[in-house]
VOKOLPA-340246 format. One record per residue (C-alpha): residue number from 0; y, z, x. Coordinates in steps of 0.2 Angstrom, whole numbers, padded with zeros to 4 digits, always signed. Layout:
// VOKOLPA-340246
+-----+-------+-------+-------+
!   i !    c2 !    c3 !    c1 !
+-----+-------+-------+-------+
! NUM !     Y !     Z !     X !
...
+-----+-------+-------+-------+
END
This chain:
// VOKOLPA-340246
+-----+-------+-------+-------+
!   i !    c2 !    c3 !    c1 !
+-----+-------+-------+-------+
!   0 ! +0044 ! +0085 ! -0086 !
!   1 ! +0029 ! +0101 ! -0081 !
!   2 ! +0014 ! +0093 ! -0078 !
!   3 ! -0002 ! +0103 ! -0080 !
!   4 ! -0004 ! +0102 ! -0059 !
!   5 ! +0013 ! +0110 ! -0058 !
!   6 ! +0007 ! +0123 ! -0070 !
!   7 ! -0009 ! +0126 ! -0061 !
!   8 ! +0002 ! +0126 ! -0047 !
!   9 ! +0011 ! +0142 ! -0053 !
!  10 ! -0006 ! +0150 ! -0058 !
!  11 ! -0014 ! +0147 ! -0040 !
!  12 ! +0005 ! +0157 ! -0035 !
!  13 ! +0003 ! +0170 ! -0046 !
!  14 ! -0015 ! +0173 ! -0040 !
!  15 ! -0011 ! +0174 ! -0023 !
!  16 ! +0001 ! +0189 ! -0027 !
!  17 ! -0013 ! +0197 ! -0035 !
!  18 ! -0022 ! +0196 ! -0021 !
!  19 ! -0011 ! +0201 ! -0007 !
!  20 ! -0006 ! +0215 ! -0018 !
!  21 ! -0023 ! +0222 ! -0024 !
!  22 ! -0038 ! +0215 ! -0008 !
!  23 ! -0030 ! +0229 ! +0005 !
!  24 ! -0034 ! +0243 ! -0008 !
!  25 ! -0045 ! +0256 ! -0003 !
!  26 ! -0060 ! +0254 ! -0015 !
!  27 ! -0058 ! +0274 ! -0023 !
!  28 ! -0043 ! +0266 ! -0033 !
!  29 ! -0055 ! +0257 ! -0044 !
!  30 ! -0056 ! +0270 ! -0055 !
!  31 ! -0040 ! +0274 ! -0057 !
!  32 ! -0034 ! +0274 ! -0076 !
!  33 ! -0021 ! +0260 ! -0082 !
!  34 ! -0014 ! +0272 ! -0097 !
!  35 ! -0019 ! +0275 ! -0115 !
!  36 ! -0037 ! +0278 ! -0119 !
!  37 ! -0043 ! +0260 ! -0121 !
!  38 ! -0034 ! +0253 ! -0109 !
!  39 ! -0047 ! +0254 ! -0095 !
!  40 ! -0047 ! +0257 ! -0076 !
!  41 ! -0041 ! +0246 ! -0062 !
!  42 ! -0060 ! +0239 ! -0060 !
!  43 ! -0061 ! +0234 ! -0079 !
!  44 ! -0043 ! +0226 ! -0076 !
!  45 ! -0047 ! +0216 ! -0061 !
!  46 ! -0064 ! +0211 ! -0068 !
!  47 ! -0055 ! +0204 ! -0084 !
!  48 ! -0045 ! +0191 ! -0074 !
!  49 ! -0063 ! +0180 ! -0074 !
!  50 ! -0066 ! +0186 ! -0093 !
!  51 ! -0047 ! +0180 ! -0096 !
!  52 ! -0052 ! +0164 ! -0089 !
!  53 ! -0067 ! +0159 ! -0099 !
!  54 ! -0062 ! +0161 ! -0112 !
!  55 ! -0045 ! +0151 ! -0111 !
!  56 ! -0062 ! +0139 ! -0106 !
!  57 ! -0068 ! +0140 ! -0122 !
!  58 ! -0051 ! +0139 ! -0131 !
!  59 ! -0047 ! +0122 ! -0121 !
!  60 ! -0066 ! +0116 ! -0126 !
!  61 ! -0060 ! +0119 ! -0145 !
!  62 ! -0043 ! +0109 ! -0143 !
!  63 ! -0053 ! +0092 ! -0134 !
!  64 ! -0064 ! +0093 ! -0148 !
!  65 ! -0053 ! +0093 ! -0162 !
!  66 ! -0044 ! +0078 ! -0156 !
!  67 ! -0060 ! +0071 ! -0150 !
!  68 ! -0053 ! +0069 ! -0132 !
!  69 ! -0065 ! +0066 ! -0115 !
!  70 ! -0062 ! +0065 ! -0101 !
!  71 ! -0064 ! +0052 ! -0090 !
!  72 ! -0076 ! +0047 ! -0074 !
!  73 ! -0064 ! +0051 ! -0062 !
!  74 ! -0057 ! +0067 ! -0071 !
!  75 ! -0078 ! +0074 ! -0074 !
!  76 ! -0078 ! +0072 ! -0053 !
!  77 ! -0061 ! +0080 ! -0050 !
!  78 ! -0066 ! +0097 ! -0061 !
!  79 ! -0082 ! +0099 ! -0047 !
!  80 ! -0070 ! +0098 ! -0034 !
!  81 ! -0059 ! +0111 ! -0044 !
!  82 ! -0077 ! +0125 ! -0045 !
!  83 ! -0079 ! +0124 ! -0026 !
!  84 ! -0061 ! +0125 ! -0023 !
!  85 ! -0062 ! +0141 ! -0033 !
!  86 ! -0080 ! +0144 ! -0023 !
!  87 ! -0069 ! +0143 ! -0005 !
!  88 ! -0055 ! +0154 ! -0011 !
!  89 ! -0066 ! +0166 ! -0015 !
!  90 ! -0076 ! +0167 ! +0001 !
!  91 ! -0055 ! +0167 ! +0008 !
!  92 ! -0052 ! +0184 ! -0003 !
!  93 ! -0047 ! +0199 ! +0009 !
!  94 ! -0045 ! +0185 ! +0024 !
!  95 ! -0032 ! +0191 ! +0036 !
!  96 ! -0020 ! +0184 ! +0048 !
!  97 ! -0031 ! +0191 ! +0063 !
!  98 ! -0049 ! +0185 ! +0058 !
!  99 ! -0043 ! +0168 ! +0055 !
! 100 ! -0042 ! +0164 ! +0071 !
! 101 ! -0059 ! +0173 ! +0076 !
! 102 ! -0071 ! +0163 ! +0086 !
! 103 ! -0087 ! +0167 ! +0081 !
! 104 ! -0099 ! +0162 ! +0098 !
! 105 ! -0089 ! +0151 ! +0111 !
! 106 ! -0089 ! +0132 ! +0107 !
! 107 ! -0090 ! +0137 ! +0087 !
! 108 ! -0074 ! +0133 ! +0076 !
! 109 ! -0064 ! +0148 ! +0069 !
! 110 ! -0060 ! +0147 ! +0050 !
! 111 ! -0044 ! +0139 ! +0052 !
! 112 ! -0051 ! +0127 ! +0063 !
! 113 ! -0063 ! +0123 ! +0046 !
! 114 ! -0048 ! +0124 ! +0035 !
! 115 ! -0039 ! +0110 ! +0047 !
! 116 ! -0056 ! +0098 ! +0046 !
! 117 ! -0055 ! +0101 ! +0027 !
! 118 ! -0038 ! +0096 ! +0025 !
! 119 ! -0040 ! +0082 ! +0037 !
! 120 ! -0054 ! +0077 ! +0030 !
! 121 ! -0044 ! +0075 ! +0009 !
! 122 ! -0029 ! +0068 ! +0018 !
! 123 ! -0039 ! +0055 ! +0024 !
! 124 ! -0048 ! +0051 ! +0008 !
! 125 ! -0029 ! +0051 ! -0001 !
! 126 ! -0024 ! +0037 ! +0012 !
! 127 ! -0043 ! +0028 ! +0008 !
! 128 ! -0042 ! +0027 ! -0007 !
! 129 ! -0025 ! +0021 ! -0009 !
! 130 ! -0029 ! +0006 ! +0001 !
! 131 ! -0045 ! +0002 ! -0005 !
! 132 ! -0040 ! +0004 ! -0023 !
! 133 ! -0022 ! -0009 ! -0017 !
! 134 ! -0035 ! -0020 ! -0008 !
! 135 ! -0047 ! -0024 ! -0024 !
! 136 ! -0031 ! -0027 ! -0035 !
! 137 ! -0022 ! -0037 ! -0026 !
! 138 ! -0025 ! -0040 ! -0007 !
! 139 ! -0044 ! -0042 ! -0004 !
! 140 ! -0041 ! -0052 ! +0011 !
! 141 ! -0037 ! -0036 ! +0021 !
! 142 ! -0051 ! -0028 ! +0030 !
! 143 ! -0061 ! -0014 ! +0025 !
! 144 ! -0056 ! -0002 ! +0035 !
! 145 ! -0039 ! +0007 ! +0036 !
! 146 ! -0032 ! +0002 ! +0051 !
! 147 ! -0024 ! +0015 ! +0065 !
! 148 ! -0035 ! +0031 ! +0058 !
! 149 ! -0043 ! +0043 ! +0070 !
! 150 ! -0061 ! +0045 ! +0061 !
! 151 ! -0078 ! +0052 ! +0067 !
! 152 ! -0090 ! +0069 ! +0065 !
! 153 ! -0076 ! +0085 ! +0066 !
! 154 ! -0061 ! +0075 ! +0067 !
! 155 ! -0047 ! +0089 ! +0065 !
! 156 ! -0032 ! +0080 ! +0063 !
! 157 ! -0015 ! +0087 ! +0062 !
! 158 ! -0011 ! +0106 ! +0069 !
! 159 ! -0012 ! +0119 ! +0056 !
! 160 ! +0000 ! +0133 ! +0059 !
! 161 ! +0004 ! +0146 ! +0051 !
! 162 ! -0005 ! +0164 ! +0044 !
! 163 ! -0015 ! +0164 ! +0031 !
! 164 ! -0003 ! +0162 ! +0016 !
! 165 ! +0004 ! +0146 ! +0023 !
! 166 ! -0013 ! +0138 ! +0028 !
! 167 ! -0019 ! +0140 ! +0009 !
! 168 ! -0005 ! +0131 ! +0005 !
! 169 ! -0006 ! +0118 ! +0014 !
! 170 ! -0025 ! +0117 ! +0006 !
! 171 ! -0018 ! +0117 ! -0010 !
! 172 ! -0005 ! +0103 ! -0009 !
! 173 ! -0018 ! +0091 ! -0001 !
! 174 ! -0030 ! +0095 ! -0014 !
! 175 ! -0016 ! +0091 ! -0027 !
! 176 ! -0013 ! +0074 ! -0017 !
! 177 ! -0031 ! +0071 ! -0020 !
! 178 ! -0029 ! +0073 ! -0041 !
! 179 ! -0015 ! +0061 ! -0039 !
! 180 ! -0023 ! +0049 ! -0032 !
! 181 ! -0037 ! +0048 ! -0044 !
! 182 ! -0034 ! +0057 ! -0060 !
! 183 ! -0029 ! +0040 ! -0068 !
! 184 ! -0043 ! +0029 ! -0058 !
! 185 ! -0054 ! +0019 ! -0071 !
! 186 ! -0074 ! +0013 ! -0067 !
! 187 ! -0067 ! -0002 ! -0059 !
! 188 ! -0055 ! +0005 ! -0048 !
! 189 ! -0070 ! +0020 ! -0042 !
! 190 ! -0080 ! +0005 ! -0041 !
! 191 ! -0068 ! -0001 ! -0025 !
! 192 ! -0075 ! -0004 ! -0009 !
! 193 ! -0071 ! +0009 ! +0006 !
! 194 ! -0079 ! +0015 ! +0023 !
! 195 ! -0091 ! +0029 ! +0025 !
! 196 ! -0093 ! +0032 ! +0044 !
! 197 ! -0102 ! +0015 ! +0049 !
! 198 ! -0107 ! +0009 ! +0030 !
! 199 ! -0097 ! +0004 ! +0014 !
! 200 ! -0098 ! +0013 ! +0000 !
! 201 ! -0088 ! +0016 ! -0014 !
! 202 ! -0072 ! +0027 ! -0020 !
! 203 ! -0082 ! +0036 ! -0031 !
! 204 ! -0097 ! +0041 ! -0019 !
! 205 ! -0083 ! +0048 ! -0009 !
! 206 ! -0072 ! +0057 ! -0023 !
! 207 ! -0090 ! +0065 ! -0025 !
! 208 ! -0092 ! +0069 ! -0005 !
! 209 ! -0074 ! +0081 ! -0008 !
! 210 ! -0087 ! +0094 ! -0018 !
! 211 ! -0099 ! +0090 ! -0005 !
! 212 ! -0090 ! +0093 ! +0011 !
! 213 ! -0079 ! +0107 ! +0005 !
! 214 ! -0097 ! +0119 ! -0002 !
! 215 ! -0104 ! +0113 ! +0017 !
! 216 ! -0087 ! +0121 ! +0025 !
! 217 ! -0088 ! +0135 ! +0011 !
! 218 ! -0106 ! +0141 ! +0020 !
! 219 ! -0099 ! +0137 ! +0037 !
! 220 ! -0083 ! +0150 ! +0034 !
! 221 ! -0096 ! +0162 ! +0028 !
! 222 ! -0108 ! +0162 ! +0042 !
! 223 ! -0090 ! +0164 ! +0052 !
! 224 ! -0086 ! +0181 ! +0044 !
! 225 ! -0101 ! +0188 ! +0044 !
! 226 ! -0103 ! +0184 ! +0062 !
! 227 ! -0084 ! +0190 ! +0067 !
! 228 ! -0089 ! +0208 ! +0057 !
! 229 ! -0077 ! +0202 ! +0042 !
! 230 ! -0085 ! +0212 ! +0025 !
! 231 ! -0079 ! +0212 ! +0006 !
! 232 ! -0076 ! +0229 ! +0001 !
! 233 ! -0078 ! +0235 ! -0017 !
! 234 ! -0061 ! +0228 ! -0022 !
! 235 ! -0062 ! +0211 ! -0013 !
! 236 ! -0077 ! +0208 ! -0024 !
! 237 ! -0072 ! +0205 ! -0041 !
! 238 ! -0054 ! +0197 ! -0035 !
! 239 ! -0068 ! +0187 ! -0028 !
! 240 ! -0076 ! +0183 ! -0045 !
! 241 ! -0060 ! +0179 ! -0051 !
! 242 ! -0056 ! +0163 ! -0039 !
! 243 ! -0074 ! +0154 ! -0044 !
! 244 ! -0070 ! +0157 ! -0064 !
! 245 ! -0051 ! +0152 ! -0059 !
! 246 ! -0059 ! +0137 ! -0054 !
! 247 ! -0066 ! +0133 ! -0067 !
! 248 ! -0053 ! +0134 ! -0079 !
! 249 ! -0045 ! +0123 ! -0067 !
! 250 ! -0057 ! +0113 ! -0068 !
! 251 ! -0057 ! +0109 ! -0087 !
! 252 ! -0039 ! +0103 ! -0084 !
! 253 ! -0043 ! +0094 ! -0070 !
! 254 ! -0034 ! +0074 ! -0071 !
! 255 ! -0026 ! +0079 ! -0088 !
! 256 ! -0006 ! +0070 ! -0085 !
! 257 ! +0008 ! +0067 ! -0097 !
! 258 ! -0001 ! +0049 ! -0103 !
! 259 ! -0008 ! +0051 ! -0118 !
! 260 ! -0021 ! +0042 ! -0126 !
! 261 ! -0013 ! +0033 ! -0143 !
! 262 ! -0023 ! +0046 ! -0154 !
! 263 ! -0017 ! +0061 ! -0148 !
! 264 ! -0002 ! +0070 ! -0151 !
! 265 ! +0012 ! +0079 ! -0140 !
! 266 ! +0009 ! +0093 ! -0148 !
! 267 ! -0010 ! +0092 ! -0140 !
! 268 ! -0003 ! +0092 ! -0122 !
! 269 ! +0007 ! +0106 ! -0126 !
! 270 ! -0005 ! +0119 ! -0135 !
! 271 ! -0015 ! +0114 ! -0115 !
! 272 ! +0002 ! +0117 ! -0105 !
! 273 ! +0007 ! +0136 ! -0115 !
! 274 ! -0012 ! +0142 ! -0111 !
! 275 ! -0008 ! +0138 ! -0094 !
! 276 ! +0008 ! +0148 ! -0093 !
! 277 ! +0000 ! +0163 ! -0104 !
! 278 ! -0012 ! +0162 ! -0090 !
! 279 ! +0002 ! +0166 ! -0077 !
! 280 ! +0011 ! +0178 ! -0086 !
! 281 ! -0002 ! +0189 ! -0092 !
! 282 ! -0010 ! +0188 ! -0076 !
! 283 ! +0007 ! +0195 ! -0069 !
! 284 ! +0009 ! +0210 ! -0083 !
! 285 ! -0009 ! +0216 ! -0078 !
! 286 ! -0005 ! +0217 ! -0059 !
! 287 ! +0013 ! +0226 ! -0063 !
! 288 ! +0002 ! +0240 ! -0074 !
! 289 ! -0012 ! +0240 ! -0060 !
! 290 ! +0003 ! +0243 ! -0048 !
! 291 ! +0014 ! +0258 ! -0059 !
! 292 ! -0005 ! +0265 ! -0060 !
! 293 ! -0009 ! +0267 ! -0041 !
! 294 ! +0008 ! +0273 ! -0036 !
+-----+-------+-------+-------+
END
Protein backbone atom coordinates (compact mmCIF):
# COMPACT_ATOMS: atom_id res chain seq x y z
CA UNK A 1 0.00 0.00 0.00
CA UNK A 2 1.29 4.06 -0.78
CA UNK A 3 2.07 5.41 2.35
CA UNK A 4 2.07 9.29 2.69
CA UNK A 5 6.25 9.03 3.05
CA UNK A 6 6.31 7.17 -0.33
CA UNK A 7 4.11 9.91 -1.65
CA UNK A 8 6.27 12.63 -0.19
CA UNK A 9 8.97 10.72 -1.62
CA UNK A 10 7.64 11.35 -5.25
CA UNK A 11 7.01 15.14 -4.42
CA UNK A 12 10.69 15.50 -3.03
CA UNK A 13 11.55 13.62 -6.93
CA UNK A 14 9.48 15.72 -8.76
CA UNK A 15 11.09 18.91 -7.10
CA UNK A 16 14.52 17.95 -7.70
CA UNK A 17 13.55 18.05 -11.58
CA UNK A 18 12.38 21.27 -11.13
CA UNK A 19 15.27 22.31 -9.80
CA UNK A 20 17.99 20.79 -11.99
CA UNK A 21 15.74 22.10 -14.86
CA UNK A 22 15.08 25.72 -13.97
CA UNK A 23 18.36 26.92 -11.00
CA UNK A 24 21.05 27.06 -14.23
CA UNK A 25 18.67 29.56 -15.90
CA UNK A 26 19.91 32.90 -16.78
CA UNK A 27 17.74 35.14 -14.63
CA UNK A 28 16.41 37.29 -18.08
CA UNK A 29 14.00 34.28 -18.67
CA UNK A 30 11.88 35.24 -15.67
CA UNK A 31 9.96 37.31 -17.72
CA UNK A 32 9.26 35.27 -20.31
CA UNK A 33 5.37 34.78 -20.94
CA UNK A 34 3.88 31.00 -20.30
CA UNK A 35 0.87 31.54 -23.01
CA UNK A 36 -2.49 33.24 -22.87
CA UNK A 37 -3.10 36.61 -21.22
CA UNK A 38 -3.60 35.39 -17.59
CA UNK A 39 -1.31 32.91 -17.55
CA UNK A 40 1.55 34.77 -16.12
CA UNK A 41 5.47 34.76 -16.61
CA UNK A 42 7.98 32.13 -15.54
CA UNK A 43 8.63 34.23 -12.26
CA UNK A 44 4.84 34.23 -11.18
CA UNK A 45 4.95 30.44 -12.12
CA UNK A 46 7.89 29.62 -10.13
CA UNK A 47 6.87 31.69 -7.32
CA UNK A 48 3.34 29.80 -7.27
CA UNK A 49 5.10 26.51 -6.27
CA UNK A 50 5.25 27.97 -2.49
CA UNK A 51 1.57 29.61 -3.12
CA UNK A 52 0.64 25.87 -4.34
CA UNK A 53 1.90 24.69 -1.18
CA UNK A 54 0.14 26.77 1.43
CA UNK A 55 -2.61 26.30 0.55
CA UNK A 56 -2.73 22.49 0.00
CA UNK A 57 -1.65 23.71 4.08
CA UNK A 58 -4.73 25.12 4.56
CA UNK A 59 -6.78 22.39 2.85
CA UNK A 60 -5.12 19.50 4.92
CA UNK A 61 -5.90 21.84 8.20
CA UNK A 62 -9.63 21.69 7.01
CA UNK A 63 -9.69 17.80 6.49
CA UNK A 64 -7.86 17.22 10.52
CA UNK A 65 -10.48 19.37 11.62
CA UNK A 66 -13.54 17.85 10.34
CA UNK A 67 -12.55 14.50 11.71
CA UNK A 68 -11.23 16.04 14.79
CA UNK A 69 -7.76 14.37 14.29
CA UNK A 70 -4.27 15.62 16.13
CA UNK A 71 -1.53 14.74 15.88
CA UNK A 72 0.60 13.20 18.11
CA UNK A 73 3.87 14.37 20.42
CA UNK A 74 6.09 12.54 18.36
CA UNK A 75 4.38 13.52 14.86
CA UNK A 76 4.19 17.82 16.33
CA UNK A 77 8.32 17.08 16.73
CA UNK A 78 8.85 15.29 13.43
CA UNK A 79 6.86 18.46 11.23
CA UNK A 80 9.86 20.92 12.77
CA UNK A 81 12.31 18.45 11.53
CA UNK A 82 10.25 18.59 8.12
CA UNK A 83 10.46 23.02 8.08
CA UNK A 84 14.27 23.01 8.51
CA UNK A 85 14.76 20.19 6.08
CA UNK A 86 12.97 22.35 3.65
CA UNK A 87 15.19 25.47 5.41
CA UNK A 88 18.54 23.21 4.23
CA UNK A 89 17.26 22.35 0.78
CA UNK A 90 16.74 25.68 0.14
CA UNK A 91 20.17 27.04 1.12
CA UNK A 92 21.29 23.57 -1.28
CA UNK A 93 19.10 25.23 -4.38
CA UNK A 94 21.76 26.05 -7.54
CA UNK A 95 24.46 23.80 -5.46
CA UNK A 96 26.76 22.19 -8.04
CA UNK A 97 28.75 19.20 -8.17
CA UNK A 98 32.07 21.59 -8.09
CA UNK A 99 31.23 23.68 -5.01
CA UNK A 100 30.33 20.79 -3.03
CA UNK A 101 33.55 19.86 -2.32
CA UNK A 102 34.86 23.53 -1.83
CA UNK A 103 36.95 24.01 1.24
CA UNK A 104 36.35 27.23 2.46
CA UNK A 105 39.74 28.11 4.64
CA UNK A 106 42.16 25.00 5.33
CA UNK A 107 41.17 22.77 8.19
CA UNK A 108 37.26 23.94 7.61
CA UNK A 109 34.62 21.24 6.32
CA UNK A 110 33.33 21.37 2.75
CA UNK A 111 29.51 21.11 2.35
CA UNK A 112 29.57 17.51 1.71
CA UNK A 113 31.60 17.07 4.63
CA UNK A 114 28.34 18.76 6.59
CA UNK A 115 25.95 16.73 4.64
CA UNK A 116 28.13 13.52 5.85
CA UNK A 117 28.03 14.61 9.80
CA UNK A 118 24.29 15.16 9.24
CA UNK A 119 23.50 12.12 8.00
CA UNK A 120 25.73 10.32 10.47
CA UNK A 121 24.49 12.09 12.99
CA UNK A 122 20.26 10.78 12.17
CA UNK A 123 21.61 7.31 11.37
CA UNK A 124 22.82 7.25 14.62
CA UNK A 125 19.77 8.51 16.40
CA UNK A 126 17.58 5.70 14.15
CA UNK A 127 19.97 3.08 15.87
CA UNK A 128 19.45 5.17 19.46
CA UNK A 129 16.45 5.12 19.59
CA UNK A 130 15.66 1.69 18.58
CA UNK A 131 17.60 0.38 21.34
CA UNK A 132 16.48 2.61 23.85
CA UNK A 133 12.86 2.27 22.95
CA UNK A 134 13.71 -2.17 22.87
CA UNK A 135 15.62 -1.54 26.24
CA UNK A 136 12.45 0.08 28.28
CA UNK A 137 9.92 -2.62 26.91
CA UNK A 138 11.55 -5.39 27.41
CA UNK A 139 15.31 -5.68 28.31
CA UNK A 140 16.12 -2.94 30.90
CA UNK A 141 19.12 -4.77 32.06
CA UNK A 142 21.04 -3.78 28.98
CA UNK A 143 23.16 -0.76 29.37
CA UNK A 144 22.53 2.52 28.36
CA UNK A 145 24.61 3.00 25.82
CA UNK A 146 24.70 1.39 22.47
CA UNK A 147 27.49 -0.65 22.36
CA UNK A 148 30.21 -0.62 19.30
CA UNK A 149 29.26 3.10 18.04
CA UNK A 150 31.82 5.62 17.15
CA UNK A 151 30.54 8.97 18.93
CA UNK A 152 32.04 12.34 19.77
CA UNK A 153 32.02 16.18 18.51
CA UNK A 154 32.18 15.97 14.32
CA UNK A 155 32.02 12.34 14.05
CA UNK A 156 31.44 11.82 10.19
CA UNK A 157 30.83 8.38 9.75
CA UNK A 158 30.32 6.54 6.58
CA UNK A 159 32.00 7.98 3.18
CA UNK A 160 29.44 10.13 1.16
CA UNK A 161 30.17 9.63 -2.44
CA UNK A 162 28.54 10.81 -5.10
CA UNK A 163 27.56 14.47 -6.82
CA UNK A 164 25.07 16.44 -5.60
CA UNK A 165 22.01 14.46 -6.67
CA UNK A 166 22.92 11.36 -5.05
CA UNK A 167 24.24 12.98 -1.84
CA UNK A 168 20.53 14.53 -1.25
CA UNK A 169 19.39 11.30 -1.60
CA UNK A 170 21.00 9.77 0.57
CA UNK A 171 19.76 12.92 3.10
CA UNK A 172 16.50 12.07 2.25
CA UNK A 173 16.31 8.30 2.83
CA UNK A 174 17.85 8.83 6.38
CA UNK A 175 15.56 11.47 7.20
CA UNK A 176 12.64 8.91 6.17
CA UNK A 177 14.45 6.17 8.55
CA UNK A 178 14.23 8.82 11.22
CA UNK A 179 10.05 9.23 10.56
CA UNK A 180 9.98 5.58 10.85
CA UNK A 181 11.40 5.22 13.75
CA UNK A 182 9.20 7.55 15.52
CA UNK A 183 6.13 8.46 13.77
CA UNK A 184 4.16 5.74 16.00
CA UNK A 185 6.21 6.43 19.37
CA UNK A 186 3.75 7.27 22.36
CA UNK A 187 4.87 9.66 25.59
CA UNK A 188 6.22 6.73 27.25
CA UNK A 189 8.16 5.33 24.59
CA UNK A 190 9.80 9.49 23.96
CA UNK A 191 10.00 9.22 27.68
CA UNK A 192 12.95 6.20 27.14
CA UNK A 193 16.19 6.79 28.44
CA UNK A 194 19.17 7.24 25.95
CA UNK A 195 22.79 8.93 25.96
CA UNK A 196 23.56 12.52 25.02
CA UNK A 197 27.45 12.89 24.80
CA UNK A 198 28.43 12.09 28.70
CA UNK A 199 24.59 12.55 30.12
CA UNK A 200 21.22 10.67 29.86
CA UNK A 201 18.61 12.21 28.44
CA UNK A 202 15.52 11.12 26.82
CA UNK A 203 14.23 10.10 23.10
CA UNK A 204 12.30 13.07 22.88
CA UNK A 205 15.04 15.74 23.96
CA UNK A 206 16.94 14.08 21.06
CA UNK A 207 14.15 13.81 18.43
CA UNK A 208 14.04 17.71 19.25
CA UNK A 209 18.04 17.95 18.79
CA UNK A 210 17.30 16.60 14.76
CA UNK A 211 15.82 20.52 14.22
CA UNK A 212 18.42 21.73 16.32
CA UNK A 213 21.59 20.16 14.78
CA UNK A 214 20.28 20.34 11.18
CA UNK A 215 19.38 24.75 11.47
CA UNK A 216 23.17 24.76 13.14
CA UNK A 217 24.58 22.83 9.97
CA UNK A 218 22.09 24.87 7.83
CA UNK A 219 24.11 28.24 8.95
CA UNK A 220 27.47 26.45 8.77
CA UNK A 221 26.65 25.52 4.74
CA UNK A 222 25.87 29.01 4.36
CA UNK A 223 28.83 30.70 5.73
CA UNK A 224 30.54 27.84 3.34
CA UNK A 225 29.13 29.36 0.19
CA UNK A 226 29.38 32.63 0.92
CA UNK A 227 33.01 32.03 1.72
CA UNK A 228 33.69 29.80 -1.58
CA UNK A 229 31.93 32.81 -3.81
CA UNK A 230 28.71 30.62 -4.31
CA UNK A 231 25.73 33.46 -4.96
CA UNK A 232 21.84 32.70 -5.65
CA UNK A 233 20.99 34.30 -8.73
CA UNK A 234 17.46 35.86 -9.34
CA UNK A 235 16.05 32.36 -10.49
CA UNK A 236 17.65 30.31 -7.46
CA UNK A 237 15.68 32.67 -5.25
CA UNK A 238 12.18 31.81 -5.39
CA UNK A 239 13.05 27.85 -6.14
CA UNK A 240 14.61 28.64 -2.97
CA UNK A 241 11.27 29.89 -1.29
CA UNK A 242 9.69 27.00 -2.64
CA UNK A 243 11.82 24.18 -0.61
CA UNK A 244 11.00 26.15 3.00
CA UNK A 245 6.98 26.17 1.99
CA UNK A 246 7.56 22.42 0.60
CA UNK A 247 8.63 21.92 3.92
CA UNK A 248 6.02 22.89 5.45
CA UNK A 249 3.54 20.93 3.79
CA UNK A 250 5.68 18.19 4.60
CA UNK A 251 5.44 18.98 7.68
CA UNK A 252 1.60 18.93 8.25
CA UNK A 253 1.84 15.27 7.16
CA UNK A 254 4.68 14.47 9.05
CA UNK A 255 4.08 10.66 11.00
CA UNK A 256 0.64 10.27 9.36
CA UNK A 257 0.76 6.12 8.31
CA UNK A 258 -1.82 3.74 7.14
CA UNK A 259 -3.08 3.15 11.09
CA UNK A 260 -5.99 4.88 11.63
CA UNK A 261 -7.43 6.04 14.69
CA UNK A 262 -11.05 3.99 15.17
CA UNK A 263 -13.04 7.35 14.31
CA UNK A 264 -11.73 7.96 11.13
CA UNK A 265 -12.41 6.79 7.91
CA UNK A 266 -10.28 5.32 4.75
CA UNK A 267 -11.75 7.69 2.80
CA UNK A 268 -9.74 10.45 5.28
CA UNK A 269 -6.46 8.87 4.57
CA UNK A 270 -7.14 9.04 1.00
CA UNK A 271 -8.56 12.62 0.46
CA UNK A 272 -4.52 13.36 2.31
CA UNK A 273 -2.83 10.77 -0.04
CA UNK A 274 -4.58 12.52 -3.70
CA UNK A 275 -3.40 16.04 -2.37
CA UNK A 276 -0.19 14.61 -2.29
CA UNK A 277 -0.16 13.23 -5.83
CA UNK A 278 -2.06 16.52 -7.25
CA UNK A 279 1.01 18.09 -5.74
CA UNK A 280 3.42 16.09 -7.97
CA UNK A 281 1.51 16.26 -10.86
CA UNK A 282 0.65 19.72 -11.06
CA UNK A 283 4.09 20.64 -10.06
CA UNK A 284 5.31 18.50 -13.26
CA UNK A 285 2.68 20.32 -15.74
CA UNK A 286 3.87 23.86 -14.71
CA UNK A 287 7.68 22.85 -15.35
CA UNK A 288 6.63 21.20 -18.77
CA UNK A 289 4.89 24.83 -19.74
CA UNK A 290 7.95 26.70 -18.14
CA UNK A 291 10.12 24.56 -20.43
CA UNK A 292 7.85 24.74 -24.04
CA UNK A 293 7.96 28.71 -22.92
CA UNK A 294 11.83 29.13 -22.83
CA UNK A 295 12.68 26.99 -25.81
Amino acid sequence: MTTCLDLLGQLRSQRRATVRALNALPDDKLTISLGPQGAGDVRATILSLAQDDDRRCVLLGEIFADVGWRPSEAQRILASLALTRGQLRATLVGLTDDVLDQIPEPGEWAVRQALQHLINNERRFVADTAYAVERIRSQPSLPLERPGEVRGPGTLGQDLTGGIEEVLQRLEDVRDQVVRSVAELGREELTAPTPWGSREVDVRLMLHRRATHEREHTVQISKILQVVGSRRTEMQLPLASAEVARGVLEGTVAGITDELPDHVSSGWLDAIKQILRDAAAEEATKLEAIRAAIE
